[in-house]
C-alpha positions in Angstrom: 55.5 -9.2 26.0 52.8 -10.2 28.4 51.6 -6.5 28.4 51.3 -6.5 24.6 49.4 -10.3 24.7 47.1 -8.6 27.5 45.8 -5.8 25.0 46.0 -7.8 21.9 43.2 -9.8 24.2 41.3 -6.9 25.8 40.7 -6.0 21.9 40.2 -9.0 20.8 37.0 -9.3 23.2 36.1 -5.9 22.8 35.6 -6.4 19.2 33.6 -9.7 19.8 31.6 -7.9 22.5 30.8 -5.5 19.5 30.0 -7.4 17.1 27.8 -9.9 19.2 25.9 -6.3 19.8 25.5 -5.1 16.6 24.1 -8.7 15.5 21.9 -8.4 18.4 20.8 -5.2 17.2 20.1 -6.2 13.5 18.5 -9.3 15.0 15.9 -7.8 17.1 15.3 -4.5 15.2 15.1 -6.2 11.7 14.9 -2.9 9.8 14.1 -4.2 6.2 10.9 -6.3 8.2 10.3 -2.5 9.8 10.3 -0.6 6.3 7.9 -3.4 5.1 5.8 -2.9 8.1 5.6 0.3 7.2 4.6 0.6 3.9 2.0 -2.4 4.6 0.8 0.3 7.2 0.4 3.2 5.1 -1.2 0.9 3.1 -4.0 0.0 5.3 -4.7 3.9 6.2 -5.0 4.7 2.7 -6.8 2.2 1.7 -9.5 2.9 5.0 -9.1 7.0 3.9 -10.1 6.3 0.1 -13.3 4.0 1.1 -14.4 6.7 3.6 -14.0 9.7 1.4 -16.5 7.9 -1.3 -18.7 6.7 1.5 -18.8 10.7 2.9 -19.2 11.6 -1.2 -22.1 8.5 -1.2 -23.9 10.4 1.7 -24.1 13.6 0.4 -25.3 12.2 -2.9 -28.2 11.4 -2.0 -26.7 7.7 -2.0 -25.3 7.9 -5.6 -21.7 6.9 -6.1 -19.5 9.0 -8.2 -20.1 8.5 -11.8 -16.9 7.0 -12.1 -18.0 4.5 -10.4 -21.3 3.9 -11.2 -19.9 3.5 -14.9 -17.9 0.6 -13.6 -18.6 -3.3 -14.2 -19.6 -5.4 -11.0 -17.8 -8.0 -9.7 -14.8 -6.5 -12.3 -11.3 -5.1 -10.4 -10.3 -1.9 -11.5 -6.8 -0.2 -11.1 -7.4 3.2 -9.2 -5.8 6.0 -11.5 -5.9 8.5 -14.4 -4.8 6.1 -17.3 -6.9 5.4 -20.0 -5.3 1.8 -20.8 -3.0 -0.8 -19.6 -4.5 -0.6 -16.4 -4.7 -4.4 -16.0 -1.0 -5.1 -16.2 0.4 -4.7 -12.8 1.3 -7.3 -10.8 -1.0 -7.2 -8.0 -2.0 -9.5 -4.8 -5.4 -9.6 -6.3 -5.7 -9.5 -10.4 -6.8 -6.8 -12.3 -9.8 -7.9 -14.2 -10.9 -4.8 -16.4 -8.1 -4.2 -18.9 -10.3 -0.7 -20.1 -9.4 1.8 -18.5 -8.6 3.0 -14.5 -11.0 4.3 -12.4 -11.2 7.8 -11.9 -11.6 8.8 -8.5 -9.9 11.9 -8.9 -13.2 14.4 -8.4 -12.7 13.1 -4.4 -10.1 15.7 -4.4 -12.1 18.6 -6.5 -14.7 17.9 -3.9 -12.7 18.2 -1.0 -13.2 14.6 0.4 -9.6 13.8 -0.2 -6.9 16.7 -0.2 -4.7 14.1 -3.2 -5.6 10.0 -4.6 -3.2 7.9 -2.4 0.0 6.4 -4.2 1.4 3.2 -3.0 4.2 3.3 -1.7 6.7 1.7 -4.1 7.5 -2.0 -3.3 8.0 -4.3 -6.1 5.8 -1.7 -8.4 6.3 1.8 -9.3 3.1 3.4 -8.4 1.5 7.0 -9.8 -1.3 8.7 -10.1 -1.7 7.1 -13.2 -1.8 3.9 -11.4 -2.0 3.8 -7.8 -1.2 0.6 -6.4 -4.7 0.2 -5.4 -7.8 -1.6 -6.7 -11.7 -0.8 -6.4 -14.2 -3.8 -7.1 -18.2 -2.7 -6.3 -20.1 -6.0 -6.1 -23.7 -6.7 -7.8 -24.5 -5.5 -4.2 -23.0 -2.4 -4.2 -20.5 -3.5 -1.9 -17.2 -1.7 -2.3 -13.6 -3.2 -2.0 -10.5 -1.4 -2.0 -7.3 -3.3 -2.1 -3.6 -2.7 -2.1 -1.7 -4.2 -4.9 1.2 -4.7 -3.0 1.4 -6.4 0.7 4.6 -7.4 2.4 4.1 -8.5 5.6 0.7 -10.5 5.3 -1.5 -11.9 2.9 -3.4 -9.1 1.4 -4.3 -5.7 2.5 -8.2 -4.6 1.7 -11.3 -3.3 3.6 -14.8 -3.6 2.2 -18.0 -1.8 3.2 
């Protein structure tokens, strides 16, 4: 009888000892704040890889943007894709303003300045090439700013240059 109350409390603590360690676990690796990370990550290097590539492509231009984007509006948002409508109905950190079409950026890749257009990874929105998640605004300056639609773990993910 005393043996059987001895290991009904060895497991009893063992099982406690468990659990507090698995809860300590979930606690300090939080791995849905760690998948957000992430994605917000990626996020930030494609954004940085798809304003370099059309700097590079600016540079070798003589210091003409790609059509595609000299065709754009300034101070307008544009969804970066292939569609040719509904670009501006995506739930994004920062509204898309143009509700024509996307912008094209695809001749990045037929040039060899990006090997494919980035795609978001998927958060809230489903993200193609069609629509990619991110945005391209050029300014009455000609300063360029690529966004991410989606951020997680901070306010909003863009670069400008």
């Amino acid at each position: 009888m005393k043996k059987d109350r001895f290991i009904l409390k060895a497991g009893f603590k063992s099982a406690v000892i468990w659990g507090l360690l698995i809860l300590l676990i979930f606690v300090v690796l939080n791995p849905i704040t760690r998948f957000q990370d992430s994605r917000d990550s990626t996020r930030w290097s494609e954004i940085s890889n798809i304003l370099i590539a059309i700097k590079i492509d600016q540079i070798d231009n003589g210091g003409s943007y790609l059509p595609a984007i000299r065709e754009i509006d300034d101070d307008s948002i544009y969804m970066i894709g292939t569609d040719n409508n509904s670009c501006n109905i995506y739930t994004c950190d920062t509204t898309v303003t143009s509700s024509a079409s996307c912008v094209d950026i695809s001749s990045l890749t037929i040039e060899g300045y990006l090997g494919s257009i980035p795609v978001s990874p998927n958060g809230v929105g489903l993200w193609t090439t069609g629509h990619t998640g991110y945005t391209l605004e050029k300014d009455s300056s000609g300063i360029l700013t690529v966004r991410s639609c989606e951020s997680e773990n901070t306010t909003e993910i863009f670069i400008s240059e």
